[in-house]
mmCIF entry with sequence, helices, sheets and N, C-alpha, C, O atoms, coordinates in Angstrom:
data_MODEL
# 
_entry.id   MODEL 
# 
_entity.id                         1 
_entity.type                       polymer 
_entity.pdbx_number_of_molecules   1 
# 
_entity_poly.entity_id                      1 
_entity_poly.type                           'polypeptide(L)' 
_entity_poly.nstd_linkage                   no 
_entity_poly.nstd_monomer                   no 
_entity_poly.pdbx_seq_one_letter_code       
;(UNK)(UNK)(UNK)(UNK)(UNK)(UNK)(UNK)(UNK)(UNK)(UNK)(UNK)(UNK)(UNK)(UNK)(UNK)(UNK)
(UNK)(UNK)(UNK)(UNK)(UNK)(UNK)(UNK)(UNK)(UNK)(UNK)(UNK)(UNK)(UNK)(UNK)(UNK)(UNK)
(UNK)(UNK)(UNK)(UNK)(UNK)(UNK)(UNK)(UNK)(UNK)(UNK)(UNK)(UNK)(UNK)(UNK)(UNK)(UNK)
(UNK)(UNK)(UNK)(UNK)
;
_entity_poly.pdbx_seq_one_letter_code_can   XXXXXXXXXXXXXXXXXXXXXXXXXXXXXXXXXXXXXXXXXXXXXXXXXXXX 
_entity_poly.pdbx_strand_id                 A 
# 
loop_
_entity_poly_seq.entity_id 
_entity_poly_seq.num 
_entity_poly_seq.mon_id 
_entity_poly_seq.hetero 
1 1  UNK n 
1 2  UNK n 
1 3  UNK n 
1 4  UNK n 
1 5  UNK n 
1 6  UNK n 
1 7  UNK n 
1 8  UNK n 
1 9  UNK n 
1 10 UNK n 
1 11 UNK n 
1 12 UNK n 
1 13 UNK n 
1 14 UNK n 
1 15 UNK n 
1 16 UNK n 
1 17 UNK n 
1 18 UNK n 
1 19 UNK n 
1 20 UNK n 
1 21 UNK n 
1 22 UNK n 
1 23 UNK n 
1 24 UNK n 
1 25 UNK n 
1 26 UNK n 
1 27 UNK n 
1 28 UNK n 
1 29 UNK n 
1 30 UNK n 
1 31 UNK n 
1 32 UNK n 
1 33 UNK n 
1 34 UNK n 
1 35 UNK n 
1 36 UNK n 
1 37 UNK n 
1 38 UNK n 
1 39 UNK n 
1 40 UNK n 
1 41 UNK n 
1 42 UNK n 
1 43 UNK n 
1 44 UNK n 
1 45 UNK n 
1 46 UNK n 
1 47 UNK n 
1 48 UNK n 
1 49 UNK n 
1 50 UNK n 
1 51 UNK n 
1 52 UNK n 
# 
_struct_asym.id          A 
_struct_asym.entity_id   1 
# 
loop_
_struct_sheet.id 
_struct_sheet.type 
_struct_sheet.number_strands 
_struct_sheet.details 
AA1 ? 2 ? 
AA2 ? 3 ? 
# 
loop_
_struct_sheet_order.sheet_id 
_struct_sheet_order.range_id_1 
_struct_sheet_order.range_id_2 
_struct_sheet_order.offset 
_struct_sheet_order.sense 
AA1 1 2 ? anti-parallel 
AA2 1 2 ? anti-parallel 
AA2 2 3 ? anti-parallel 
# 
loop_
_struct_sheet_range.sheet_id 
_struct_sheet_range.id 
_struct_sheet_range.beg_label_comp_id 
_struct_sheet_range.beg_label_asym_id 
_struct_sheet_range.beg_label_seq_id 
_struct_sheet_range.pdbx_beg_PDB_ins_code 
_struct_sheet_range.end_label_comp_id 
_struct_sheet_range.end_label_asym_id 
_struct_sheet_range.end_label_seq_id 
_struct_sheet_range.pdbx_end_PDB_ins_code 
_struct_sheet_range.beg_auth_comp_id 
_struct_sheet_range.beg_auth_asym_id 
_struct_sheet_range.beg_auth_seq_id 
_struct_sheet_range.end_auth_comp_id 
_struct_sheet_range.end_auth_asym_id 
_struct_sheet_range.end_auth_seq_id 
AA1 1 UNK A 2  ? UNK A 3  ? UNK A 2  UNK A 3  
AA1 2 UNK A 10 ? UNK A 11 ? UNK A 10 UNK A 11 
AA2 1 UNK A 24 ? UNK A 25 ? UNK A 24 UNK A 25 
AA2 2 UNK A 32 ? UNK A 35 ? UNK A 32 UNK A 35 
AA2 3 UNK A 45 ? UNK A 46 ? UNK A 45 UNK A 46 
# 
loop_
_atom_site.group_PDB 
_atom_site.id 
_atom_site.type_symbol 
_atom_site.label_atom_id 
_atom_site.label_alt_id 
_atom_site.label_comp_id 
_atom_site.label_asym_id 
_atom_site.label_entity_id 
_atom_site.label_seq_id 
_atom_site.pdbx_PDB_ins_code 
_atom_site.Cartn_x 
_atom_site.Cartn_y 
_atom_site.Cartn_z 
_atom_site.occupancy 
_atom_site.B_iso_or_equiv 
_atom_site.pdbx_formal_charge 
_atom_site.auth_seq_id 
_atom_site.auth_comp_id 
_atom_site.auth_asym_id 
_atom_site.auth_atom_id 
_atom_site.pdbx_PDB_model_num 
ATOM 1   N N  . UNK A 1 1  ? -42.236 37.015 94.471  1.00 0.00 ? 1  UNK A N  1 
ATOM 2   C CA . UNK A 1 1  ? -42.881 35.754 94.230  1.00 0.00 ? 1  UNK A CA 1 
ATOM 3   C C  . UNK A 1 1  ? -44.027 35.959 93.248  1.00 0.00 ? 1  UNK A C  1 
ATOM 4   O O  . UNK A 1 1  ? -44.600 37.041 93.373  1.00 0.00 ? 1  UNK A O  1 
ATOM 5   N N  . UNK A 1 2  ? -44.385 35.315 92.494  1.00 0.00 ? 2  UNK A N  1 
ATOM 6   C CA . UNK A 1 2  ? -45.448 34.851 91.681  1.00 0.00 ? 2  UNK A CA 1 
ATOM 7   C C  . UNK A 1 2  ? -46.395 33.958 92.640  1.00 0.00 ? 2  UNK A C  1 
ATOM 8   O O  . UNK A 1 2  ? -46.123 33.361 93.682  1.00 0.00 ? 2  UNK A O  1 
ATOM 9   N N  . UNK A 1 3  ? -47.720 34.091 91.849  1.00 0.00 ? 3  UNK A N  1 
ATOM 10  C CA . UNK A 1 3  ? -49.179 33.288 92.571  1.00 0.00 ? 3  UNK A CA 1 
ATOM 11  C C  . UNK A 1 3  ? -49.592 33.382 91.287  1.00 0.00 ? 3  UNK A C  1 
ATOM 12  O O  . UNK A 1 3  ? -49.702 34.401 90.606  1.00 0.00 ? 3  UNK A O  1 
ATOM 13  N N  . UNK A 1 4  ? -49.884 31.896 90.903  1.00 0.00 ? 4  UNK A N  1 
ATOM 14  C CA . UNK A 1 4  ? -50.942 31.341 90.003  1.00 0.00 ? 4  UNK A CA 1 
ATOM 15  C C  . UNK A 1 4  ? -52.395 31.557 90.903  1.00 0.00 ? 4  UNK A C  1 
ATOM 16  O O  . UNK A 1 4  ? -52.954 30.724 91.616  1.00 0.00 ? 4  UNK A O  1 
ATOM 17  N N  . UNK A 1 5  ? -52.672 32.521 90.705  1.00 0.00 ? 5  UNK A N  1 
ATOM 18  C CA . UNK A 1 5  ? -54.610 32.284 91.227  1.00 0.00 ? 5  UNK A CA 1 
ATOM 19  C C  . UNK A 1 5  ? -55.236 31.229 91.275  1.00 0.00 ? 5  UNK A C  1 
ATOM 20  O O  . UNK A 1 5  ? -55.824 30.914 92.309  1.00 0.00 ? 5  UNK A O  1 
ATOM 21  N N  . UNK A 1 6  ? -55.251 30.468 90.197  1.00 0.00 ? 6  UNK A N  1 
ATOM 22  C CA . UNK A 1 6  ? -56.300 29.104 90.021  1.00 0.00 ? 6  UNK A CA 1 
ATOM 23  C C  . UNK A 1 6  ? -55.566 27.737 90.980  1.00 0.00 ? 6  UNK A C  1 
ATOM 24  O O  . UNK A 1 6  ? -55.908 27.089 91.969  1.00 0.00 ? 6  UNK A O  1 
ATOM 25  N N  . UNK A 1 7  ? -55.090 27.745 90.603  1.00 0.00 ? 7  UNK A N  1 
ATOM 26  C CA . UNK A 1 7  ? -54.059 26.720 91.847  1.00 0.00 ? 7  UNK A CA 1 
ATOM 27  C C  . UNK A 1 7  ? -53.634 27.149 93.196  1.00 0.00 ? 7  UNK A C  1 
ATOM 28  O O  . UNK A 1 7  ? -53.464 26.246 94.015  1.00 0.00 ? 7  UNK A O  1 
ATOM 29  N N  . UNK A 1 8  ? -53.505 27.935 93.436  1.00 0.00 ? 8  UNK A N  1 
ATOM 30  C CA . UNK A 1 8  ? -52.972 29.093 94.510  1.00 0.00 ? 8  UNK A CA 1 
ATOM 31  C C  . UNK A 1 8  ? -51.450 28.558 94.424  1.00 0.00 ? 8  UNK A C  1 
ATOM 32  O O  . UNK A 1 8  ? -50.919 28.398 95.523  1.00 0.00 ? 8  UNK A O  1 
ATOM 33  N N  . UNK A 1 9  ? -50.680 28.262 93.311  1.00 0.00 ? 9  UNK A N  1 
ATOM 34  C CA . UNK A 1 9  ? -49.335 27.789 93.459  1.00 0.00 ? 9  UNK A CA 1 
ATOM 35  C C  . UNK A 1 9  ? -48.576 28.990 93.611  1.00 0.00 ? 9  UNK A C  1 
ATOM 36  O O  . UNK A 1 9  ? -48.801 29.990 92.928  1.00 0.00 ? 9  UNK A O  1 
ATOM 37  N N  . UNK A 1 10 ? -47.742 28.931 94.428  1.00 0.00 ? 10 UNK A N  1 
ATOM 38  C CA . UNK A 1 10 ? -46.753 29.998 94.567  1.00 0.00 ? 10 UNK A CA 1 
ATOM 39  C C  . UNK A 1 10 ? -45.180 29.580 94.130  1.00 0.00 ? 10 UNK A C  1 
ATOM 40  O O  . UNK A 1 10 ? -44.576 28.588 94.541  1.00 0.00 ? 10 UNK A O  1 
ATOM 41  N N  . UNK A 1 11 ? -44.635 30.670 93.118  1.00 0.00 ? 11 UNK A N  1 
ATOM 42  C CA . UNK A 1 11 ? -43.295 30.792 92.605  1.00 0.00 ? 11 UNK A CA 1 
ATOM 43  C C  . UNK A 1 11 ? -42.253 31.842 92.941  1.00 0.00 ? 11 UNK A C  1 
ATOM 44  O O  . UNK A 1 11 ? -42.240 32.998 92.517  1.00 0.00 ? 11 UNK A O  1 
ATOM 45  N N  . UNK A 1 12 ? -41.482 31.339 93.669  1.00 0.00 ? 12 UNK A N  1 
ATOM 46  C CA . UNK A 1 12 ? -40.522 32.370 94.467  1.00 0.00 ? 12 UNK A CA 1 
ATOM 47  C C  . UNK A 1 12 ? -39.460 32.501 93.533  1.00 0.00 ? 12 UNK A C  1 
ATOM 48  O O  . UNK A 1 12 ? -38.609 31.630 93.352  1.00 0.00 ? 12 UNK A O  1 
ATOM 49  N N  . UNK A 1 13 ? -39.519 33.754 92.852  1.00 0.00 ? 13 UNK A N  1 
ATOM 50  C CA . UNK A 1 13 ? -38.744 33.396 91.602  1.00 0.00 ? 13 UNK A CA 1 
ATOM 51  C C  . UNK A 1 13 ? -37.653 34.785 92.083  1.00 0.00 ? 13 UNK A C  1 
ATOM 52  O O  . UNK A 1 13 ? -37.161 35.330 91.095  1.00 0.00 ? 13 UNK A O  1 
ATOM 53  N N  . UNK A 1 14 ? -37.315 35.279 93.165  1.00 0.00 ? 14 UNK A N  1 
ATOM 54  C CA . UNK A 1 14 ? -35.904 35.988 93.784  1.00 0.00 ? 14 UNK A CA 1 
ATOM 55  C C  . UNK A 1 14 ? -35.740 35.956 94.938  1.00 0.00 ? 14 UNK A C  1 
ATOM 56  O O  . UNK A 1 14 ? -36.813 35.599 95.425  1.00 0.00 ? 14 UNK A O  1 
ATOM 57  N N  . UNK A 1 15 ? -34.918 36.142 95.809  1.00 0.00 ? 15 UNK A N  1 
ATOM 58  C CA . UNK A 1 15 ? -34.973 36.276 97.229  1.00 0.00 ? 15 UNK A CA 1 
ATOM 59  C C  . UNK A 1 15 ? -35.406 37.357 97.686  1.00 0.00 ? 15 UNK A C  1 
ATOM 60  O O  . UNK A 1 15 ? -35.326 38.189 96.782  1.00 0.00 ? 15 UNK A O  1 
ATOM 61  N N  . UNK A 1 16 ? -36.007 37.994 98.999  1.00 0.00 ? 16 UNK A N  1 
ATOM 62  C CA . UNK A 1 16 ? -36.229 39.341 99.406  1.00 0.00 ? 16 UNK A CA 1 
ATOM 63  C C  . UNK A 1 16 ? -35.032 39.908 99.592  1.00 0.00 ? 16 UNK A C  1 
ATOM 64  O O  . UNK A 1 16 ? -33.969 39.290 99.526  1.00 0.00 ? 16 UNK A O  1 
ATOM 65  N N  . UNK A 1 17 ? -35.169 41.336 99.878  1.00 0.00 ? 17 UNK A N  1 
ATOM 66  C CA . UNK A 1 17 ? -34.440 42.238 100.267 1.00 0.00 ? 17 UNK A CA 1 
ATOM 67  C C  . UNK A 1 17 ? -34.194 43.386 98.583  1.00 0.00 ? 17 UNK A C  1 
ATOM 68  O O  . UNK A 1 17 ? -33.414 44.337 98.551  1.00 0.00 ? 17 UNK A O  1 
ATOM 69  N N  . UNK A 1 18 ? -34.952 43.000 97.550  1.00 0.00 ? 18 UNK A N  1 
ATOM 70  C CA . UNK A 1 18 ? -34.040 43.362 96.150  1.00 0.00 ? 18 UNK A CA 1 
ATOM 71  C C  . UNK A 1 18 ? -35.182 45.407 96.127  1.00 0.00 ? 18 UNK A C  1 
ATOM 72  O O  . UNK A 1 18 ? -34.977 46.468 95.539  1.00 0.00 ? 18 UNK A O  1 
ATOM 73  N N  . UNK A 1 19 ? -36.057 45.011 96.921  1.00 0.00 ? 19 UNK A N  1 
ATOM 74  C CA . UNK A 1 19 ? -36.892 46.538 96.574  1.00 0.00 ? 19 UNK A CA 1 
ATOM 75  C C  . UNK A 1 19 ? -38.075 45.810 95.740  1.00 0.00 ? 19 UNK A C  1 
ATOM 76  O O  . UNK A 1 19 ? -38.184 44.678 95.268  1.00 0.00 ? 19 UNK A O  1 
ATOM 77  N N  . UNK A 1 20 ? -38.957 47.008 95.767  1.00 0.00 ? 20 UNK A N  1 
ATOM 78  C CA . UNK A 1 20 ? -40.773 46.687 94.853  1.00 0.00 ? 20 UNK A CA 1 
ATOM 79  C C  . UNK A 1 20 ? -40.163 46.751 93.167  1.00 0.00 ? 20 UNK A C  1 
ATOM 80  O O  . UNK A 1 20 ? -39.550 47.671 92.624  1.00 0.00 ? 20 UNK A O  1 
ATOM 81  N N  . UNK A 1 21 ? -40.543 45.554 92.661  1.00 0.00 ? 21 UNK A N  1 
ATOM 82  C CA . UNK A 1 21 ? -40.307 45.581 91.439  1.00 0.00 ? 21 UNK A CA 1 
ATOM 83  C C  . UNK A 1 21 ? -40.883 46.954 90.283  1.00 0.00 ? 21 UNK A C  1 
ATOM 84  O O  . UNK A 1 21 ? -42.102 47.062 90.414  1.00 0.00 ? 21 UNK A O  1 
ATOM 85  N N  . UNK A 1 22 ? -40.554 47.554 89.668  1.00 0.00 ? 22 UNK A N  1 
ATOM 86  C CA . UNK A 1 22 ? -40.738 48.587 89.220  1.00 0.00 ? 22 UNK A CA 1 
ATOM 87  C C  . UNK A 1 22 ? -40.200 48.266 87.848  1.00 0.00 ? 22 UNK A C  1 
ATOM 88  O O  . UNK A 1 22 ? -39.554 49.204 87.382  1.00 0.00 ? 22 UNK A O  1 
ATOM 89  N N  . UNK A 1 23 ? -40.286 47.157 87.035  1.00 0.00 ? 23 UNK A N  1 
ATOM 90  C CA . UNK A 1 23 ? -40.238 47.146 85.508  1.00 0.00 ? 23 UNK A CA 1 
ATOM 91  C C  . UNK A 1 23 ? -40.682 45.632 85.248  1.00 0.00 ? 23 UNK A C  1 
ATOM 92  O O  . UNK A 1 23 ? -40.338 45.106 86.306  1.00 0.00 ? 23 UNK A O  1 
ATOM 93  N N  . UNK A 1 24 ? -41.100 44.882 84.664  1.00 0.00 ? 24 UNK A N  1 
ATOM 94  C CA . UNK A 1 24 ? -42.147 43.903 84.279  1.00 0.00 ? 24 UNK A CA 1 
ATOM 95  C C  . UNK A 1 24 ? -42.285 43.794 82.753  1.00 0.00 ? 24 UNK A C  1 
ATOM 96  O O  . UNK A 1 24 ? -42.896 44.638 82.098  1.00 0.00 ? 24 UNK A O  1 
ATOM 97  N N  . UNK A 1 25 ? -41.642 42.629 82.172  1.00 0.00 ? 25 UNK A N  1 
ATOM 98  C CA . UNK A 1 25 ? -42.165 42.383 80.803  1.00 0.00 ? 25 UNK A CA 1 
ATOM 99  C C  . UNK A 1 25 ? -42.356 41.346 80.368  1.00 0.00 ? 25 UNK A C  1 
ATOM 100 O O  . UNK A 1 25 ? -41.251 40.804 80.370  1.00 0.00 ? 25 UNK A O  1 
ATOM 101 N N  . UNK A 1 26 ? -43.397 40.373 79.796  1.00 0.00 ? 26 UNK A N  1 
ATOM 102 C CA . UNK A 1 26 ? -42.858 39.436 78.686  1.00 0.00 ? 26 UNK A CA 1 
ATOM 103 C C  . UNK A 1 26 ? -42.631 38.924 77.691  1.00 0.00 ? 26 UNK A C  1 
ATOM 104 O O  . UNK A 1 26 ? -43.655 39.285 77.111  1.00 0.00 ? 26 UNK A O  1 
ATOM 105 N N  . UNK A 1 27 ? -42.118 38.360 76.983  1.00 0.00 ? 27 UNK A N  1 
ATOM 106 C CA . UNK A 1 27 ? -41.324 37.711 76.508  1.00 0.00 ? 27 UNK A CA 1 
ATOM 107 C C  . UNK A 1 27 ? -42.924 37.771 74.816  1.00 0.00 ? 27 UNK A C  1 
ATOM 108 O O  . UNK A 1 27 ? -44.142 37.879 74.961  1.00 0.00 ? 27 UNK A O  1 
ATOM 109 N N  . UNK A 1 28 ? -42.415 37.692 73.987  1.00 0.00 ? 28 UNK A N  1 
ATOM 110 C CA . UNK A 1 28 ? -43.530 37.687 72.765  1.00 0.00 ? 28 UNK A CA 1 
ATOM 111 C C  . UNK A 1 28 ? -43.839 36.204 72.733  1.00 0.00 ? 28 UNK A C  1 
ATOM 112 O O  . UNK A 1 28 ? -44.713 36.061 71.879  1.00 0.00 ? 28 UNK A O  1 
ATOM 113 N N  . UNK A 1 29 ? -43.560 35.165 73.209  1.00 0.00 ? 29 UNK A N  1 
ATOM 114 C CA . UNK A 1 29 ? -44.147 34.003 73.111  1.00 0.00 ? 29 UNK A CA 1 
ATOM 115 C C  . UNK A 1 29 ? -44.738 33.531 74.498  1.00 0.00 ? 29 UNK A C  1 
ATOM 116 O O  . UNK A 1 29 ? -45.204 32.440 74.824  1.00 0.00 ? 29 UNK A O  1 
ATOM 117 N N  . UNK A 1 30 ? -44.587 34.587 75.140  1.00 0.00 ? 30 UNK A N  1 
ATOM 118 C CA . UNK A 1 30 ? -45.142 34.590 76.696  1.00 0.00 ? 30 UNK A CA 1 
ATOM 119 C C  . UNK A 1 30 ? -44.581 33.421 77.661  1.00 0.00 ? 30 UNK A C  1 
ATOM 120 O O  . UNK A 1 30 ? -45.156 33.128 78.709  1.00 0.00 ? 30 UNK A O  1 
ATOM 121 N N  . UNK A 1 31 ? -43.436 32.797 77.223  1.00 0.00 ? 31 UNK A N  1 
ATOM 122 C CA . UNK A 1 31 ? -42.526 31.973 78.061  1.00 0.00 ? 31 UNK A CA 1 
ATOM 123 C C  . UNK A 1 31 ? -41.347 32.217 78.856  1.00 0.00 ? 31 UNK A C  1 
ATOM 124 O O  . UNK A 1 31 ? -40.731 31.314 79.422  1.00 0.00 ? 31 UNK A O  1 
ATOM 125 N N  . UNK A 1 32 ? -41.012 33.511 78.903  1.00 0.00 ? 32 UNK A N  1 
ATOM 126 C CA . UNK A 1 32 ? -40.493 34.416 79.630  1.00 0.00 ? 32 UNK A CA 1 
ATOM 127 C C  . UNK A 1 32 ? -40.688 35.425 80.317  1.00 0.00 ? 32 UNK A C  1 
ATOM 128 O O  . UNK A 1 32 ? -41.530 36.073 79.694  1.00 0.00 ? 32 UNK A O  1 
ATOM 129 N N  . UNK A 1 33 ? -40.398 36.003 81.307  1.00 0.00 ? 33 UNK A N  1 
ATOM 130 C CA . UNK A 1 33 ? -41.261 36.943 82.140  1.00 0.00 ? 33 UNK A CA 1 
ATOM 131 C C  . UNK A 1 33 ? -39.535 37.601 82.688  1.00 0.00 ? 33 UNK A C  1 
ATOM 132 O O  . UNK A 1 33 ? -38.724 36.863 83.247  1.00 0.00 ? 33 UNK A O  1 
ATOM 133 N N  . UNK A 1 34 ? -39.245 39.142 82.370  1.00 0.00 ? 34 UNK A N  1 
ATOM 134 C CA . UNK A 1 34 ? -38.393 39.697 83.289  1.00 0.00 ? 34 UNK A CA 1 
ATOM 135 C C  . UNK A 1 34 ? -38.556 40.761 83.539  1.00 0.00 ? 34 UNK A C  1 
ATOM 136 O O  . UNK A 1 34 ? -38.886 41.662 82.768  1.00 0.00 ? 34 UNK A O  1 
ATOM 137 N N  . UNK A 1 35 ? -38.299 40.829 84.934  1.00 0.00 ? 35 UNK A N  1 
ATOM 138 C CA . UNK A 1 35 ? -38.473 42.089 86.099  1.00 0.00 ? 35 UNK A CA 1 
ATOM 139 C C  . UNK A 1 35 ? -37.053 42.867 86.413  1.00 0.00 ? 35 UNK A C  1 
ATOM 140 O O  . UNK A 1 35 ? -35.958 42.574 85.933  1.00 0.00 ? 35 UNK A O  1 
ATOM 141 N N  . UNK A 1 36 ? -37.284 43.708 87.143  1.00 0.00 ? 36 UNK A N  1 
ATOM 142 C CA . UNK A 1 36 ? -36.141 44.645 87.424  1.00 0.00 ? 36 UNK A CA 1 
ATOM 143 C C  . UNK A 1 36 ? -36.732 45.443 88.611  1.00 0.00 ? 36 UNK A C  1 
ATOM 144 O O  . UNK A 1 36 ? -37.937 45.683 88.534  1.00 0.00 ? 36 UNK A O  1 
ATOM 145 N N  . UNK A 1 37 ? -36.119 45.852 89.608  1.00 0.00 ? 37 UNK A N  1 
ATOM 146 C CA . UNK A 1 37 ? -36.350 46.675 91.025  1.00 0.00 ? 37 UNK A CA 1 
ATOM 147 C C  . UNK A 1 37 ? -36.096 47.832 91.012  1.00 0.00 ? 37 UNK A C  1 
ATOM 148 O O  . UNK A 1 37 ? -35.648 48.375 90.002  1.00 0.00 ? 37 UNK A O  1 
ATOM 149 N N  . UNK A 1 38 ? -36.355 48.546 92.270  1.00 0.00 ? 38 UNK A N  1 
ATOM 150 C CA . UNK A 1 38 ? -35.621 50.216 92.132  1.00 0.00 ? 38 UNK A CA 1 
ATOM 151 C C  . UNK A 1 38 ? -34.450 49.788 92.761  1.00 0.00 ? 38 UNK A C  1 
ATOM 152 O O  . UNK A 1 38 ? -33.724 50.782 92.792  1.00 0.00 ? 38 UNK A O  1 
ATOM 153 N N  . UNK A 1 39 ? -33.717 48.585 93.419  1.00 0.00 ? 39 UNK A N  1 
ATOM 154 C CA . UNK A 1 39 ? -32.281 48.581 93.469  1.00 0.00 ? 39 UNK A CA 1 
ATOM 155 C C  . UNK A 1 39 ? -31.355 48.222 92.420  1.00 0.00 ? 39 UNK A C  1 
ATOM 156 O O  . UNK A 1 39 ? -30.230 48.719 92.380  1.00 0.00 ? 39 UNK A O  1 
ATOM 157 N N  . UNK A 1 40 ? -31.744 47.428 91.611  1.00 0.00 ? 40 UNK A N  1 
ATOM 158 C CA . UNK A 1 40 ? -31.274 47.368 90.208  1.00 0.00 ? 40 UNK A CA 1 
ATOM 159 C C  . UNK A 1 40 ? -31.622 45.817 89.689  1.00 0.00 ? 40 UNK A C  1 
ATOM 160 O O  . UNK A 1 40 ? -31.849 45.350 88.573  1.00 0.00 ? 40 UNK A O  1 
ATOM 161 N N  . UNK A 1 41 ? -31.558 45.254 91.003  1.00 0.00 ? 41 UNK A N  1 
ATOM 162 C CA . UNK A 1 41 ? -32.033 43.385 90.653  1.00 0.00 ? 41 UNK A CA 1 
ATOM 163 C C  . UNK A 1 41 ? -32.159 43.435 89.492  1.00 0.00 ? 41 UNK A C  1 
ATOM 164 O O  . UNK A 1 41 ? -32.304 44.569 89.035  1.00 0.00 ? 41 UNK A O  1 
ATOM 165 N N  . UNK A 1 42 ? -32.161 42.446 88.659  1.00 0.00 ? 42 UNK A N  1 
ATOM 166 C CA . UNK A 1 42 ? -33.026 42.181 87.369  1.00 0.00 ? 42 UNK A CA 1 
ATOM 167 C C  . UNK A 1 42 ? -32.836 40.764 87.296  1.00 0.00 ? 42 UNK A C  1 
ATOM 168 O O  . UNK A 1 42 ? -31.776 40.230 87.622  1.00 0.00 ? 42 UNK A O  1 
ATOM 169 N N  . UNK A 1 43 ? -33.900 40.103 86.850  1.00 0.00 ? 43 UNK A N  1 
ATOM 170 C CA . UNK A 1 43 ? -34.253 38.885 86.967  1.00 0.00 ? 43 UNK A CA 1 
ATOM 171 C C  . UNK A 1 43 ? -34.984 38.047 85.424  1.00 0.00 ? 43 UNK A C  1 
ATOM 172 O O  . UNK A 1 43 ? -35.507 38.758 84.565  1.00 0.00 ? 43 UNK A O  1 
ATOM 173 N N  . UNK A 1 44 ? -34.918 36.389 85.239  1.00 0.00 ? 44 UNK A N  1 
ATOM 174 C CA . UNK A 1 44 ? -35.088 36.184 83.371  1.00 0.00 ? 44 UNK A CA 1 
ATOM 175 C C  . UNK A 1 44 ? -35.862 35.249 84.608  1.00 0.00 ? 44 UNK A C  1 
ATOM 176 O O  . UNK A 1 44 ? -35.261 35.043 85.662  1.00 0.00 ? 44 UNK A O  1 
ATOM 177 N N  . UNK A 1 45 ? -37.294 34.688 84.369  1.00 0.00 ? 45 UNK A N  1 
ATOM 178 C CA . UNK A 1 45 ? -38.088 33.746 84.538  1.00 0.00 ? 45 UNK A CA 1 
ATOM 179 C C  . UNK A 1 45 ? -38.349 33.360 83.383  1.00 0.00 ? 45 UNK A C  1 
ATOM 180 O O  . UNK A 1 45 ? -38.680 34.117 82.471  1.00 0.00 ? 45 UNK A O  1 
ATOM 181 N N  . UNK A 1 46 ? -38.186 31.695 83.262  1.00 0.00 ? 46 UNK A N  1 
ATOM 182 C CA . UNK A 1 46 ? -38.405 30.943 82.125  1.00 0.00 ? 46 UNK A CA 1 
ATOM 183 C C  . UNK A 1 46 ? -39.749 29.808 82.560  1.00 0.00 ? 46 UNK A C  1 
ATOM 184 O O  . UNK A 1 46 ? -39.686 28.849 83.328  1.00 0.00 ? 46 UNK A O  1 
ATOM 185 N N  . UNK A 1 47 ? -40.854 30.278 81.824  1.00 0.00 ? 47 UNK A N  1 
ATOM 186 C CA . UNK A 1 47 ? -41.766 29.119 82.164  1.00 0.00 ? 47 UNK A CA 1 
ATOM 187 C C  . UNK A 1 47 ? -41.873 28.439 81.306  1.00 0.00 ? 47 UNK A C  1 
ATOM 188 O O  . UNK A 1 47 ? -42.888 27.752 81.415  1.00 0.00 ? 47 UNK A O  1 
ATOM 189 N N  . UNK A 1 48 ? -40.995 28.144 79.940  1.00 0.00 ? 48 UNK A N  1 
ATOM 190 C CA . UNK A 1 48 ? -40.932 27.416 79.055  1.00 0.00 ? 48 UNK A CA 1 
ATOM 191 C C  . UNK A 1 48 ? -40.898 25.815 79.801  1.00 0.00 ? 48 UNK A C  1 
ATOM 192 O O  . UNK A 1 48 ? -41.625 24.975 79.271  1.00 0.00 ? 48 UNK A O  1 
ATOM 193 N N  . UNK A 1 49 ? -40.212 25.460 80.808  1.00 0.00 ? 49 UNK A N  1 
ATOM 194 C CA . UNK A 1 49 ? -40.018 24.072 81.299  1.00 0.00 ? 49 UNK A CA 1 
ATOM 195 C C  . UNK A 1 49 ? -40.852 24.040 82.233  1.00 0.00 ? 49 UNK A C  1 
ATOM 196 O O  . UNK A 1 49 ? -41.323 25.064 82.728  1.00 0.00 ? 49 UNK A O  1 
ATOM 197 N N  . UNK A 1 50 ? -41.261 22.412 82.744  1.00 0.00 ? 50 UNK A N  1 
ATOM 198 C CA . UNK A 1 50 ? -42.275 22.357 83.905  1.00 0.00 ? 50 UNK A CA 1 
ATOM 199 C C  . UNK A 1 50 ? -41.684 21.951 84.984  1.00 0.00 ? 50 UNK A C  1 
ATOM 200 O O  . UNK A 1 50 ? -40.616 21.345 85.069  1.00 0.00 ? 50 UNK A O  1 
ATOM 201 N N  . UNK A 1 51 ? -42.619 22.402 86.084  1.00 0.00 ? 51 UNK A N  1 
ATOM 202 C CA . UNK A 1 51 ? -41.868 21.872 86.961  1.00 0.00 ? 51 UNK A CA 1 
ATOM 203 C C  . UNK A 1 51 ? -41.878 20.279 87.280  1.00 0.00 ? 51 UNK A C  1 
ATOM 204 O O  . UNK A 1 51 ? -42.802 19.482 87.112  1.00 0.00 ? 51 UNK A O  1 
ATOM 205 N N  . UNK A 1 52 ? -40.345 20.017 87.880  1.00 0.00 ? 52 UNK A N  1 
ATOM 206 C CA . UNK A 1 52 ? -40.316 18.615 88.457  1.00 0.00 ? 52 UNK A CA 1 
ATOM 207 C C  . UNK A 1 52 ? -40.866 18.350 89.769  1.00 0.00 ? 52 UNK A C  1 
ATOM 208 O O  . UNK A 1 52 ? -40.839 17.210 90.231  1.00 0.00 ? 52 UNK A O  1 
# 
């Protein structure tokens, strides 16, 4: 999950069970954010859109 600090909004952006994320990058226009686990998960977060 993600936590915006200033809002305290929380973004559950995989389900549990995937392992401690262990790779983290984003995106050069900073509207993308993707992670990867030590089980292999890998995951594309797009904050380009807002939420409804």
């Amino acid at each position: 999950m993600l936590v915006e600090i200033a809002s305290k909004r929380v973004l559950r952006v995989a389900p549990a069970g995937h392992g401690p994320v262990t790779a983290l990058a984003w995106s050069g226009s900073g509207s993308h954010l993707a992670f990867g686990t030590e089980n292999g998960f890998a995951a594309l977060v797009d904050f380009s859109r807002k939420p409804e």
